[in-house]
Predicted model as a PDB file, atoms N, CA, C, CB and O in Angstrom, pLDDT in the B-factor column:
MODEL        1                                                                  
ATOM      1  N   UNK A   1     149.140 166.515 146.319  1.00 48.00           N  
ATOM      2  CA  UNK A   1     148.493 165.650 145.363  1.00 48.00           C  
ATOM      3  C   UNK A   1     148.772 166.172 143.959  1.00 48.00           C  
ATOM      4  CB  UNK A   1     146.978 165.560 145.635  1.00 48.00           C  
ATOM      5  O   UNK A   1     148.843 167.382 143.744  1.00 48.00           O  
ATOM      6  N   UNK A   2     148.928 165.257 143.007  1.00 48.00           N  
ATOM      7  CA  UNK A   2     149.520 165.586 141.903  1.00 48.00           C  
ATOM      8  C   UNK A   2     148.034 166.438 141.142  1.00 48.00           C  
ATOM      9  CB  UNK A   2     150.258 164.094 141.109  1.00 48.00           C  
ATOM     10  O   UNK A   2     146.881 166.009 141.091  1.00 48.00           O  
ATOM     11  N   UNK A   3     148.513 167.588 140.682  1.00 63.00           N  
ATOM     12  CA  UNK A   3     147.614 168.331 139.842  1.00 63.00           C  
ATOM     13  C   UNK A   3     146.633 167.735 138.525  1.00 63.00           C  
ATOM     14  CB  UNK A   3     148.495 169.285 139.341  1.00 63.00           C  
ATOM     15  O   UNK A   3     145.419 167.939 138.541  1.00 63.00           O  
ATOM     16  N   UNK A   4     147.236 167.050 137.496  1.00 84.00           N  
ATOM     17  CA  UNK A   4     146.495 165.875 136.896  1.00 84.00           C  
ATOM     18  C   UNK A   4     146.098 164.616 136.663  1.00 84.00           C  
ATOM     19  CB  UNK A   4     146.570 165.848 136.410  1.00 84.00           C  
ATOM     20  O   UNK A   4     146.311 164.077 135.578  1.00 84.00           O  
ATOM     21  N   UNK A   5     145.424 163.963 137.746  1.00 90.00           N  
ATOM     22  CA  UNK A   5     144.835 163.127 138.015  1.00 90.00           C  
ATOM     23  C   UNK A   5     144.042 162.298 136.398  1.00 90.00           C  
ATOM     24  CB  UNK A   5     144.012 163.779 139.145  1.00 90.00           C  
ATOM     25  O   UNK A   5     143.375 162.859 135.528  1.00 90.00           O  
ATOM     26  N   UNK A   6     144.286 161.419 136.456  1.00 92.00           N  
ATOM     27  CA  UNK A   6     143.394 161.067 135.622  1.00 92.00           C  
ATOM     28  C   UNK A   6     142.431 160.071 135.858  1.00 92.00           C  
ATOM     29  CB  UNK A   6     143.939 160.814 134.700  1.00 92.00           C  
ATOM     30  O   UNK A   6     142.804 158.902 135.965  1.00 92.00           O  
ATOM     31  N   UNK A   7     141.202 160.382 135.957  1.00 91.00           N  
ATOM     32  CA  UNK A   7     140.055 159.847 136.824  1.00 91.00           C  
ATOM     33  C   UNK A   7     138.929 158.571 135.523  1.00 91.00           C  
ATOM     34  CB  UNK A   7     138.962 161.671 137.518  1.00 91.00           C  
ATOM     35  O   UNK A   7     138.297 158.871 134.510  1.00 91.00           O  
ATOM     36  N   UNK A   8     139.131 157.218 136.196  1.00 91.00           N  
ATOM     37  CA  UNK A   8     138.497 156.329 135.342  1.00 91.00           C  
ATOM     38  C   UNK A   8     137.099 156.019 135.866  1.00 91.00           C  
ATOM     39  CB  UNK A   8     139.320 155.103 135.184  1.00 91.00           C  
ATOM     40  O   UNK A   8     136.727 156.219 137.022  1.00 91.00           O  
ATOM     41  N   UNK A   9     136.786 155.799 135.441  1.00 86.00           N  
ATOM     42  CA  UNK A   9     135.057 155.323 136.092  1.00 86.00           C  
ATOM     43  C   UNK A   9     135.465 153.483 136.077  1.00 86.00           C  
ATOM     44  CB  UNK A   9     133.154 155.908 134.502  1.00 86.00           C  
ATOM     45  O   UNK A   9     136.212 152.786 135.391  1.00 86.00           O  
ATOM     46  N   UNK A  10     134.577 153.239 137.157  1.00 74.00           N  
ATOM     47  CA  UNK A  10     134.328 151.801 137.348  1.00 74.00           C  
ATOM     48  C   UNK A  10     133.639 150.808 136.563  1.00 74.00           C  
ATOM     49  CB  UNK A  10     133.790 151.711 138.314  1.00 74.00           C  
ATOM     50  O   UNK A  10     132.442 150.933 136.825  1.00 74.00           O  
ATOM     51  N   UNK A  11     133.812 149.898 135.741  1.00 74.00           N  
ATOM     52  CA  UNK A  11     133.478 149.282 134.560  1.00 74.00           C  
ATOM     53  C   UNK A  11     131.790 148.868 135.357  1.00 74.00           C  
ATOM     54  CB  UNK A  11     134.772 147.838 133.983  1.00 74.00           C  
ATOM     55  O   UNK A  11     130.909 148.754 134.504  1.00 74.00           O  
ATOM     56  N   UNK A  12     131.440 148.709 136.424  1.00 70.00           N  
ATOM     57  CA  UNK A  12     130.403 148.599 136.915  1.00 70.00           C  
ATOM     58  C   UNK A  12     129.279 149.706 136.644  1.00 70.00           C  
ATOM     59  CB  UNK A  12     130.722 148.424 138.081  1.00 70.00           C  
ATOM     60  O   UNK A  12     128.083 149.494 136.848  1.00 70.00           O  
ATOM     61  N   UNK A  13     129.866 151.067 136.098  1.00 68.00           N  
ATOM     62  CA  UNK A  13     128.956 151.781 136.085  1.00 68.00           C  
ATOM     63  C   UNK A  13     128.329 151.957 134.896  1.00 68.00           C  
ATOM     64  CB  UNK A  13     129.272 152.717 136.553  1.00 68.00           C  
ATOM     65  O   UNK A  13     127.547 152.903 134.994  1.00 68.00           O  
ATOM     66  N   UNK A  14     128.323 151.452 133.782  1.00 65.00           N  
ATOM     67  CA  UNK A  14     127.591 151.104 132.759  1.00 65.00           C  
ATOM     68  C   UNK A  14     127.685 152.058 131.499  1.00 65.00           C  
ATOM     69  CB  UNK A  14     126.300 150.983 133.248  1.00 65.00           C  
ATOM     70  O   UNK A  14     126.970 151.981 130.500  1.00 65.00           O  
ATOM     71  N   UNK A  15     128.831 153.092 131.761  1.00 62.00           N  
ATOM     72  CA  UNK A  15     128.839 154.098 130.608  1.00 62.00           C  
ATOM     73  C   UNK A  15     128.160 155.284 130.551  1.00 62.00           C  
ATOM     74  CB  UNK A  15     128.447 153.573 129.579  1.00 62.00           C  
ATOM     75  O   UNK A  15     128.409 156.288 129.885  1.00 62.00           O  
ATOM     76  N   UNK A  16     127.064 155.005 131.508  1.00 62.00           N  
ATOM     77  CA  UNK A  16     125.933 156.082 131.035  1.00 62.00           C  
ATOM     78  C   UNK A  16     126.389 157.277 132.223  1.00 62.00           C  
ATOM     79  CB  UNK A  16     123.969 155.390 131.196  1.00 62.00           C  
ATOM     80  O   UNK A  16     126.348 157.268 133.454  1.00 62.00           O  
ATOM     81  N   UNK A  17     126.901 158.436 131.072  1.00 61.00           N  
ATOM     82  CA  UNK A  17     127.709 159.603 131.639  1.00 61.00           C  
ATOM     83  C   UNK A  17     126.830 160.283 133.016  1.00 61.00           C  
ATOM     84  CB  UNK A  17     127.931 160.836 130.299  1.00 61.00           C  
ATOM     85  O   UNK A  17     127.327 160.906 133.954  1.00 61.00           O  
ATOM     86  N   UNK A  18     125.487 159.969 132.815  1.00 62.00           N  
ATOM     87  CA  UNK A  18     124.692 160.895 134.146  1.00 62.00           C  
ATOM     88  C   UNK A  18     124.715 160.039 135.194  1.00 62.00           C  
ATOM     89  CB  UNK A  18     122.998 161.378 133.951  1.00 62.00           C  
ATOM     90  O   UNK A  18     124.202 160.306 136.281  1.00 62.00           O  
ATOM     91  N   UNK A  19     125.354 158.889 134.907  1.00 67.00           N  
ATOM     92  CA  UNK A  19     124.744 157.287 136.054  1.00 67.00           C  
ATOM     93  C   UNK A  19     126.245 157.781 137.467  1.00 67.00           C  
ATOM     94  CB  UNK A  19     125.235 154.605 134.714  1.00 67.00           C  
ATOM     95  O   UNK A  19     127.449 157.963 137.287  1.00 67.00           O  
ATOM     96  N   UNK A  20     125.621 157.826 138.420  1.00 76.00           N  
ATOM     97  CA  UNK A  20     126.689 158.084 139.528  1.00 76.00           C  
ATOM     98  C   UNK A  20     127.708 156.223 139.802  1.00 76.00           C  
ATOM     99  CB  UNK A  20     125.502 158.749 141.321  1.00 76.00           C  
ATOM    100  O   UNK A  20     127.529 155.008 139.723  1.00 76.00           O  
ATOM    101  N   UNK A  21     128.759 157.267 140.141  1.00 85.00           N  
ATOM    102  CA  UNK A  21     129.586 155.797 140.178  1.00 85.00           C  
ATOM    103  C   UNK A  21     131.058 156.354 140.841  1.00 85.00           C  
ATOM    104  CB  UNK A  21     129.840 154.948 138.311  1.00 85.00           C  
ATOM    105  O   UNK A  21     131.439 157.513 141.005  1.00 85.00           O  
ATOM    106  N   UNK A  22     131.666 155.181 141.125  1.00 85.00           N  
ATOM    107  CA  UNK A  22     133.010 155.329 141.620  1.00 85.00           C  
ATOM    108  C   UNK A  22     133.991 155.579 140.810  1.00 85.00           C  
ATOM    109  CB  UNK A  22     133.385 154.361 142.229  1.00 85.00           C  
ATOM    110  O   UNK A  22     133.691 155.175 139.686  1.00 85.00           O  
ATOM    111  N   UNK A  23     135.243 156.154 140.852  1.00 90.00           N  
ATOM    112  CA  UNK A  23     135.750 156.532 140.198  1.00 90.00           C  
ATOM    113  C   UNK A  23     137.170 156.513 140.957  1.00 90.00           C  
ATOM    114  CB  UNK A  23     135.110 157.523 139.736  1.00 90.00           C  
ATOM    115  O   UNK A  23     137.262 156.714 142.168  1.00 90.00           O  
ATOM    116  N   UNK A  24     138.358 156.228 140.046  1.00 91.00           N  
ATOM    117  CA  UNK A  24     139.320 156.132 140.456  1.00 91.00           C  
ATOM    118  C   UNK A  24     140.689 156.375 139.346  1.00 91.00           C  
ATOM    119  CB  UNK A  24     139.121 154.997 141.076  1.00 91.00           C  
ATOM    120  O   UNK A  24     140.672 156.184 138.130  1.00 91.00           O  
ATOM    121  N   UNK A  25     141.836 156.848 140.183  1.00 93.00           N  
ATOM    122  CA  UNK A  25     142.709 157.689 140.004  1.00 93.00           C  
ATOM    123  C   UNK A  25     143.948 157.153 140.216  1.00 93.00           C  
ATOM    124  CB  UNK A  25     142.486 158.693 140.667  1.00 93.00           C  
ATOM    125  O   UNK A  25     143.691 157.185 141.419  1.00 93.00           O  
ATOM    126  N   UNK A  26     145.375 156.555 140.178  1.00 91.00           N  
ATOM    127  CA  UNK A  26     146.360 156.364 140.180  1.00 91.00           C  
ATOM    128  C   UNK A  26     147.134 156.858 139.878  1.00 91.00           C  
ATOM    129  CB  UNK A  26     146.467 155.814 139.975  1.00 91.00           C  
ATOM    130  O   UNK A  26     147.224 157.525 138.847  1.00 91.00           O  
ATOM    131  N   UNK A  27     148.231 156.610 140.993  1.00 89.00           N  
ATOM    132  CA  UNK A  27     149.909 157.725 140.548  1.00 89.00           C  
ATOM    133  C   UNK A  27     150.761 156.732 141.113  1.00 89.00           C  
ATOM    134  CB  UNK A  27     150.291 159.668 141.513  1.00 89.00           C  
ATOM    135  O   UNK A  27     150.026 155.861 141.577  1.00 89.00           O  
ATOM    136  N   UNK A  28     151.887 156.464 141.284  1.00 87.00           N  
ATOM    137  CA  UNK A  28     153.002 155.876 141.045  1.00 87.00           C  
ATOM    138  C   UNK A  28     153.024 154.870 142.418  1.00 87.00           C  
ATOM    139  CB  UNK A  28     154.234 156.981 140.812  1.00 87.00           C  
ATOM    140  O   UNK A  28     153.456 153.718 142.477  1.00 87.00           O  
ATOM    141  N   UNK A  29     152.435 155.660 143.465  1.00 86.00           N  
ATOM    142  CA  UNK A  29     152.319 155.553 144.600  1.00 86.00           C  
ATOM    143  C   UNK A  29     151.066 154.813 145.947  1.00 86.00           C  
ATOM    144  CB  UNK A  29     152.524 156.630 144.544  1.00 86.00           C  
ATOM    145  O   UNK A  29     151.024 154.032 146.897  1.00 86.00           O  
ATOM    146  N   UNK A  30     150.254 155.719 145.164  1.00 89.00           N  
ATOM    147  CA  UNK A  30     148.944 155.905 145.235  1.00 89.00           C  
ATOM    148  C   UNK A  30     147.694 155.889 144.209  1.00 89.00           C  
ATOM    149  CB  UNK A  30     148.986 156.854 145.682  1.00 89.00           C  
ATOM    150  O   UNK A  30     147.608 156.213 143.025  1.00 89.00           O  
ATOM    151  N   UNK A  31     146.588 155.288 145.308  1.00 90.00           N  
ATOM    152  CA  UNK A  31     145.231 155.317 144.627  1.00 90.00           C  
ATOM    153  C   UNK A  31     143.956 156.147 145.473  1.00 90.00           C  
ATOM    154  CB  UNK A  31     144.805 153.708 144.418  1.00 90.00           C  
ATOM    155  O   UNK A  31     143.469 156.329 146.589  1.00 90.00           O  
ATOM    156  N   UNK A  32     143.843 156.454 144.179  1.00 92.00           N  
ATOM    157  CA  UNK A  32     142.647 157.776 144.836  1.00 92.00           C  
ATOM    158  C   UNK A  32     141.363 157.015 144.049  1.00 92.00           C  
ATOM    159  CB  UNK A  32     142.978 159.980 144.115  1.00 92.00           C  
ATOM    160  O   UNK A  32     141.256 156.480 142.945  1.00 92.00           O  
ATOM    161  N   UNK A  33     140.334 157.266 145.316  1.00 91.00           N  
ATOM    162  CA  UNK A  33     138.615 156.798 144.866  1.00 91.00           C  
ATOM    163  C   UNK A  33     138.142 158.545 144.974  1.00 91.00           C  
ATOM    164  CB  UNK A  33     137.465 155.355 146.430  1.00 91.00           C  
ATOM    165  O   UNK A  33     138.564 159.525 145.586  1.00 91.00           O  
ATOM    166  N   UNK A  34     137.206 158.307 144.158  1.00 91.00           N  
ATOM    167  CA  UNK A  34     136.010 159.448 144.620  1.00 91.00           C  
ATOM    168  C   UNK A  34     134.812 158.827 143.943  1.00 91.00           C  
ATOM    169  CB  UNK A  34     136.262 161.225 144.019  1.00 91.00           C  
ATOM    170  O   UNK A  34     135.007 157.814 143.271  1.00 91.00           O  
ATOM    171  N   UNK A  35     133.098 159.527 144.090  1.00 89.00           N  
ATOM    172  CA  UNK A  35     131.985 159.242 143.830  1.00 89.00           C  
ATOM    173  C   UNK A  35     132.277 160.447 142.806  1.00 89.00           C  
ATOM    174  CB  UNK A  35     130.843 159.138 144.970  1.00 89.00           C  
ATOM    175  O   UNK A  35     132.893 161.507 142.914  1.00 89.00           O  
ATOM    176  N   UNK A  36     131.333 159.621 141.420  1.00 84.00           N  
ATOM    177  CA  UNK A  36     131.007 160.999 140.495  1.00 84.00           C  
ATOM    178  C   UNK A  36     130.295 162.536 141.114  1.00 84.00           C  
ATOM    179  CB  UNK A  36     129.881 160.449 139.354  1.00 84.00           C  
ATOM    180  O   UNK A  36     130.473 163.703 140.765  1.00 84.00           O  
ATOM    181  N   UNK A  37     129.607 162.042 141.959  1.00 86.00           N  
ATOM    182  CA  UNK A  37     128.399 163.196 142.172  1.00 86.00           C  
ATOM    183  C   UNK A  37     128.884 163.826 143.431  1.00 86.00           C  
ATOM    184  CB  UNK A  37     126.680 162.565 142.383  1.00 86.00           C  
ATOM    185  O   UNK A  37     128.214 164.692 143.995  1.00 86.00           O  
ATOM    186  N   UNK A  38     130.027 163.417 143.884  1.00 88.00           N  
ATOM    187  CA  UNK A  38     130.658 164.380 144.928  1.00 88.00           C  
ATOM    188  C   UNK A  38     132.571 164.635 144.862  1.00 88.00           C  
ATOM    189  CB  UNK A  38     130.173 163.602 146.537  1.00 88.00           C  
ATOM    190  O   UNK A  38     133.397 164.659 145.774  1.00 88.00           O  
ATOM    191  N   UNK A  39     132.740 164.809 143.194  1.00 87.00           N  
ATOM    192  CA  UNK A  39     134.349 164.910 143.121  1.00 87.00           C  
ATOM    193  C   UNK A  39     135.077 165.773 143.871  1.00 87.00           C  
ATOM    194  CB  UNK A  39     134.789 165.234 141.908  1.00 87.00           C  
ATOM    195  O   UNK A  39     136.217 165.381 143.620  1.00 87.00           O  
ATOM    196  N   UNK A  40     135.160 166.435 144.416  1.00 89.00           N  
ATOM    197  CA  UNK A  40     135.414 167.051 145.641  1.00 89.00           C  
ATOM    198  C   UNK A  40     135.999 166.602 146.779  1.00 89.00           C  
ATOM    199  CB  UNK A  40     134.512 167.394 145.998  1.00 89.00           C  
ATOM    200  O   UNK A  40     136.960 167.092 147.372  1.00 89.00           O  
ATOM    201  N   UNK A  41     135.156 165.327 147.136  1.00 90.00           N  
ATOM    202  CA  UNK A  41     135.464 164.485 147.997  1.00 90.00           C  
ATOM    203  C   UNK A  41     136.380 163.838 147.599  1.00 90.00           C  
ATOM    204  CB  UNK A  41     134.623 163.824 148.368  1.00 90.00           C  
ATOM    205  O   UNK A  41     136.154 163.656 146.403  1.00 90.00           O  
ATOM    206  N   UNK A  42     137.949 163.034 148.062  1.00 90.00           N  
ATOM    207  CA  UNK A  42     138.513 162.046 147.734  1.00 90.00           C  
ATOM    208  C   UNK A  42     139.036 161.418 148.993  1.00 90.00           C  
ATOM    209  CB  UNK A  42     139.395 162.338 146.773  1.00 90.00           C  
ATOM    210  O   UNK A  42     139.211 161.826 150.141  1.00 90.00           O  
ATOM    211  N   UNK A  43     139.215 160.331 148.397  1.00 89.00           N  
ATOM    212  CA  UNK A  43     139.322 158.740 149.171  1.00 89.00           C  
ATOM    213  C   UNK A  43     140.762 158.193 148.767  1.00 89.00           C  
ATOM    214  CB  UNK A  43     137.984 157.457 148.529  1.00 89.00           C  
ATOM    215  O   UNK A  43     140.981 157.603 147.708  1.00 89.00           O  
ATOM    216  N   UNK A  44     142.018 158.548 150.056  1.00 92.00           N  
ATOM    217  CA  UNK A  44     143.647 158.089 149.595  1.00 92.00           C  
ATOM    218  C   UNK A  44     143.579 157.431 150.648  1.00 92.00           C  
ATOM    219  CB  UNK A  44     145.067 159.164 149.408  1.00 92.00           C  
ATOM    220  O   UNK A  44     143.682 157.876 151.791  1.00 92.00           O  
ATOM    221  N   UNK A  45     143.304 155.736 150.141  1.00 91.00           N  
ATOM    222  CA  UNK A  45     143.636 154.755 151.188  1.00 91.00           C  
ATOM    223  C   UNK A  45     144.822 154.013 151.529  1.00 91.00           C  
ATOM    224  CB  UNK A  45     142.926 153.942 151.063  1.00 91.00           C  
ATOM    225  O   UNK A  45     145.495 153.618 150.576  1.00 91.00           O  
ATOM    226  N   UNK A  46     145.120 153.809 152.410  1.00 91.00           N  
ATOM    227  CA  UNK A  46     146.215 153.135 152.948  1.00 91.00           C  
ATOM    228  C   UNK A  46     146.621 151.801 152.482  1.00 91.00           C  
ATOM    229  CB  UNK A  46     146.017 153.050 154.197  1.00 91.00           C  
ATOM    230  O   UNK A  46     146.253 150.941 153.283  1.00 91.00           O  
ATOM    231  N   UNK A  47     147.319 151.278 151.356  1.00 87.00           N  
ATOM    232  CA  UNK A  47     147.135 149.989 150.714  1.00 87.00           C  
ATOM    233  C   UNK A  47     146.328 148.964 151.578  1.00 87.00           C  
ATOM    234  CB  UNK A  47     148.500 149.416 150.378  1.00 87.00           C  
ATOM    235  O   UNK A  47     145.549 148.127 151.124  1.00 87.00           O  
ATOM    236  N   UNK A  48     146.610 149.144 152.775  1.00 90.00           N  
ATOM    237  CA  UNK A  48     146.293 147.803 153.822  1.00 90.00           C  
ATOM    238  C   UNK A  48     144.626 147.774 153.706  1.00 90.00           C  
ATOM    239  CB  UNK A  48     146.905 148.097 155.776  1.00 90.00           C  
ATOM    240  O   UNK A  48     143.928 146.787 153.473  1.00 90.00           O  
ATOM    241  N   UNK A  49     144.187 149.192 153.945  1.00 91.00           N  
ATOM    242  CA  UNK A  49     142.632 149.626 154.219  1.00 91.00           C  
ATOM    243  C   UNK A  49     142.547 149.242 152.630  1.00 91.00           C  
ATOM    244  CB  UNK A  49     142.135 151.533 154.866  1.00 91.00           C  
ATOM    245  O   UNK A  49     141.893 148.238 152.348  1.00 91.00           O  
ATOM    246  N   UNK A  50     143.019 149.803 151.830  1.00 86.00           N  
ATOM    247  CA  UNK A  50     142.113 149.246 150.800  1.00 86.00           C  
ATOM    248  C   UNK A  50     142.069 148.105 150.279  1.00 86.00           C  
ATOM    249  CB  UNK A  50     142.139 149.796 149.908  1.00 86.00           C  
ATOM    250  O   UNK A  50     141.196 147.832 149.455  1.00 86.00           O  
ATOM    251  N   UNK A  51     142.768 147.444 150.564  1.00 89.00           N  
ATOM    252  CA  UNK A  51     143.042 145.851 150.646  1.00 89.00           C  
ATOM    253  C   UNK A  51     141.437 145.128 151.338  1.00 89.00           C  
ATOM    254  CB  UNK A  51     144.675 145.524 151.926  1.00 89.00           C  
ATOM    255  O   UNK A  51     140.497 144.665 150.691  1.00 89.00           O  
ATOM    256  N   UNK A  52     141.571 145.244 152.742  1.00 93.00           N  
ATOM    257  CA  UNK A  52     140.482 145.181 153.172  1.00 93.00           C  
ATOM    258  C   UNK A  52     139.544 145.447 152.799  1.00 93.00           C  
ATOM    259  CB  UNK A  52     140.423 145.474 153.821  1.00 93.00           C  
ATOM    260  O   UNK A  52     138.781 144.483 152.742  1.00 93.00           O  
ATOM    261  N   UNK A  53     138.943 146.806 152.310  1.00 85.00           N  
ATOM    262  CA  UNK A  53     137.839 146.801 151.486  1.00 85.00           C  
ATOM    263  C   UNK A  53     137.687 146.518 150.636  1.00 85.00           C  
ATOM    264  CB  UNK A  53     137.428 147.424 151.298  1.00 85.00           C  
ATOM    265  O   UNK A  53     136.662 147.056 150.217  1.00 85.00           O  
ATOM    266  N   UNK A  54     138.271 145.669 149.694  1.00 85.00           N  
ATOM    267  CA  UNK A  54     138.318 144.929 148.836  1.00 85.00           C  
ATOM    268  C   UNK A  54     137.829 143.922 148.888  1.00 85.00           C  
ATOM    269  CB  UNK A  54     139.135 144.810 148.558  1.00 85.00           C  
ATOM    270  O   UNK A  54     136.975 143.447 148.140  1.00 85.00           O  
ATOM    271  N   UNK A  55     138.225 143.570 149.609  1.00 92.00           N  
ATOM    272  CA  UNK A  55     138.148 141.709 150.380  1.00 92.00           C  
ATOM    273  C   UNK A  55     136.667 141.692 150.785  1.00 92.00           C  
ATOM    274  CB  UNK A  55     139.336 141.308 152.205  1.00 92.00           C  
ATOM    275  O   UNK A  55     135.831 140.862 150.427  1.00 92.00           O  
ATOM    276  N   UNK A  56     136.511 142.591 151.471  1.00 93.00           N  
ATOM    277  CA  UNK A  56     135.166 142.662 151.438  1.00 93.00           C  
ATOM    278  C   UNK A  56     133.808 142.867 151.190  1.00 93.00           C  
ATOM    279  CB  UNK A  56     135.142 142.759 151.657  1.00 93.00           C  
ATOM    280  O   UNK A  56     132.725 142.547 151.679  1.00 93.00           O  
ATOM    281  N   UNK A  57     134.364 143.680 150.020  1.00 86.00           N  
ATOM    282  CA  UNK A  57     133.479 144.039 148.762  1.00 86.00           C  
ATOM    283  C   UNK A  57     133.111 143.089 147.907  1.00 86.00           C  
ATOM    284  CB  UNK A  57     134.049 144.928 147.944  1.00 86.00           C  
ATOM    285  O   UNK A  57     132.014 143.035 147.352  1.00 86.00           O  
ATOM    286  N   UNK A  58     134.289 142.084 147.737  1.00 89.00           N  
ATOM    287  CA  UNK A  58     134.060 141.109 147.217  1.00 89.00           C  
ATOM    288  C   UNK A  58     133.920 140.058 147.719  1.00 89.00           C  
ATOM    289  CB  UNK A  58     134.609 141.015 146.590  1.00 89.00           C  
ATOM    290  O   UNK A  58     134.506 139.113 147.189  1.00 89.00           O  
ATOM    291  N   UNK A  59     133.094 139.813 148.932  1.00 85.00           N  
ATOM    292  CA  UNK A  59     132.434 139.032 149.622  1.00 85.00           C  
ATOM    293  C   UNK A  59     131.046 139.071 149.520  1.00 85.00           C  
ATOM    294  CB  UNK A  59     132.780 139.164 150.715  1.00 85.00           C  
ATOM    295  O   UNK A  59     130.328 138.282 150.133  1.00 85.00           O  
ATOM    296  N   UNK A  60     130.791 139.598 149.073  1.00 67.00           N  
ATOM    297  CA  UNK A  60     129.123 140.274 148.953  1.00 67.00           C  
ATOM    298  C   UNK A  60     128.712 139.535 148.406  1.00 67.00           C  
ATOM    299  CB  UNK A  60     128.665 141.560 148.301  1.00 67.00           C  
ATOM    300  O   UNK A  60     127.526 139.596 148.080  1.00 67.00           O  
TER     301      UNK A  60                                                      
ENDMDL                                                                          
END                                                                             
């Protein structure tokens, strides 16, 4: 995984730097999710899977 990531917050999360939120990362290739309050954790989905969760996120 590429060493500098550059990690955006989700326009859903309102700015407010303490507010937990999703967060996401792109490289040429790939897209990386993580949660603010557990960066540690990351999320490299499979275009298809994240496709899908998409679709269904935005079904809600």
């Amino acid at each position: 995984m590429p060493e500098a990531l550059r990690w955006q917050k989700s326009s859903y999360s309102g700015g407010d730097a303490d507010t937990n939120c999703l967060e996401i990362a792109a490289t040429p290739t790939t897209l990386h999710l993580r949660e603010s309050d557990d960066p540690a954790t990351l999320l490299t989905p499979a275009p298809t899977a994240l496709n899908t969760m998409l679709i269904a996120l935005k079904g809600r």
